[in-house]
Structure formats: C-alpha cells, structure tokens
C-alpha positions in Angstrom: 0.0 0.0 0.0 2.7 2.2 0.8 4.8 1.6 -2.3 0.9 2.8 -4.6 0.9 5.9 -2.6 4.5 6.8 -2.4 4.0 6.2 -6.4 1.0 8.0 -6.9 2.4 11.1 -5.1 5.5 10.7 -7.7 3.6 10.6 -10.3 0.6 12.9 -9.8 2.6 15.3 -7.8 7.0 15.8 -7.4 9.3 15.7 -9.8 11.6 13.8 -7.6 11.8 11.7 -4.5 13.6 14.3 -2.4 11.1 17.1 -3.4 8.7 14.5 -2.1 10.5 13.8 1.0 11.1 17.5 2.0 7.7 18.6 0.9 6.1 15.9 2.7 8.7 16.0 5.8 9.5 12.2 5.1 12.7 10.8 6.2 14.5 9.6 2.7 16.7 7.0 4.1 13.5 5.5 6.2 11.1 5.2 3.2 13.7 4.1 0.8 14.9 1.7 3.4 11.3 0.2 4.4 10.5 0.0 0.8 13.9 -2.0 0.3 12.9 -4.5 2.9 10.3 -6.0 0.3 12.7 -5.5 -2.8 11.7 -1.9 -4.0 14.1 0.1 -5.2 13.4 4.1 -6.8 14.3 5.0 -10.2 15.2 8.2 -10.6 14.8 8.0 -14.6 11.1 6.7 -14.6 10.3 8.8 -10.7 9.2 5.4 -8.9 9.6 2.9 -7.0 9.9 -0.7 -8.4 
C-alpha cells in the first residue's frame, strides 16, 4: 500500500523523491529503506519505485 501511494504522489505530484521527501517532511533514508525491505528500489529515470 505504501509503495501505490508513495507512487501516486510521484507521479501525480514531485518531480523527484527528495522534493517528495522535503515537501512531505518524510525521512528519505526510512522510506527508501522500508520499501527496500520488500525488494523496491526508486528509479530516478522513470520517478518510482519498483
């Protein structure tokens, strides 16, 4: 659930994960580590998580 949000923000809303992050006041390291534990990674060149 986390991952479609996180995605839908991306897409719908920030250019980038760390305009995301700041906006959003989301640690970068703890959502791109918690998304790690179940094999998502972001790409920078598509702006999501996979």
């Amino acid at each position: 659930m986390l991952m479609s949000v996180i995605n839908m923000k991306l897409r719908d809303c920030y250019p980038d994960l760390d305009t995301l992050c700041t906006d959003m006041d989301v640690d970068k390291e703890v959502l791109t580590t918690t998304l790690g534990s179940i094999g998502m990674e972001y790409n920078p060149e598509t702006n999501k998580f996979w």
